[in-house]
C-alpha positions in Angstrom: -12.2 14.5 -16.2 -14.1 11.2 -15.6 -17.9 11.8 -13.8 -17.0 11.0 -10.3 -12.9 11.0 -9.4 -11.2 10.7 -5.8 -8.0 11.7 -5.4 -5.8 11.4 -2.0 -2.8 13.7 -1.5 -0.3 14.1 1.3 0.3 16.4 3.4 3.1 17.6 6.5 2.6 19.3 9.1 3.9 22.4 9.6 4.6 23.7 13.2 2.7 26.5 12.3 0.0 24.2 12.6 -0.1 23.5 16.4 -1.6 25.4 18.9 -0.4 26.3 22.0 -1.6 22.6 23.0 0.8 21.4 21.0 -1.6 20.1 18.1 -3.3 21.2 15.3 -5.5 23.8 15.7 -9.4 22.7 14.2 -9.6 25.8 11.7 -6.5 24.1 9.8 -7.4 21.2 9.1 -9.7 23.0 6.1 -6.3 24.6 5.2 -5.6 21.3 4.1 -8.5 21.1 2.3 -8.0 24.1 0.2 -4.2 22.5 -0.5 -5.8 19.4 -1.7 -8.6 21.3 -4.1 -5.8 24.0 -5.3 -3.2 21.4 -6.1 -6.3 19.1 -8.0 -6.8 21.7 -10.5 -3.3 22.6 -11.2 -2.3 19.0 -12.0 -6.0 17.9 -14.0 -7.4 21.0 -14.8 -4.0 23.3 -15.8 -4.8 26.0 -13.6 -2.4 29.1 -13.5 -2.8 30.3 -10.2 -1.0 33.4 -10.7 -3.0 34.7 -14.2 -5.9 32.3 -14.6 -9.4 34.6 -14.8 -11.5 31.7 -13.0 -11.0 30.3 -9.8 -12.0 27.0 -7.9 -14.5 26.7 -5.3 -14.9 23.8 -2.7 -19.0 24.0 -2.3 -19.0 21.6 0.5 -16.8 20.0 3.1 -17.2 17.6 5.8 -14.4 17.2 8.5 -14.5 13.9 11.2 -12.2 14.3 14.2 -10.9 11.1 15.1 -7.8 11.9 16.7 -5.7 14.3 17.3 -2.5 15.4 14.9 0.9 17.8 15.8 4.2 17.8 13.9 5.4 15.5 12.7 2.7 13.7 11.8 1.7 13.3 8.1 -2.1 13.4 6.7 -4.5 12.5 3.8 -6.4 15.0 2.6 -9.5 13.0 0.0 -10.9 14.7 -2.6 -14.2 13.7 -4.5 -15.3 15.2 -7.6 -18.4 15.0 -9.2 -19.6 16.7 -12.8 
């Protein structure tokens, strides 16, 4: 792993996701957040997620509401790490 990386990934909406306003509800949009981390350490850092002993932690996130997003809209989640 380099010092600093970034890494973007993709993610759908699920109708799960919306509220009974008919867009996503605020607490989810760390869900995606979580996705992004997870799925970061499987693909770099191997991680089993079923047997591995460790596990990863996010130690600090930032969320900016621009807009809001419902099914079937498509996201970016970014992901910065630094060693």
């Amino acid at each position: 792993m380099t010092l600093q990386e970034n890494e973007l990934k993709n993610e759908s909406i699920k109708r799960s996701d919306n509220d009974i306003y008919g867009h996503v509800n605020n607490i989810v949009y760390y869900s995606y957040f979580d996705t992004a981390a997870n799925q970061y350490l499987i693909d770099h850092a191997e991680l089993d997620v079923q047997n591995a002993p460790i596990v990863g932690f996010v130690v600090d996130s930032h969320c900016d509401f621009i807009k809001p997003i419902a099914l079937p809209d498509k996201i970016e989640a970014g992901l910065l790490v630094k060693k």
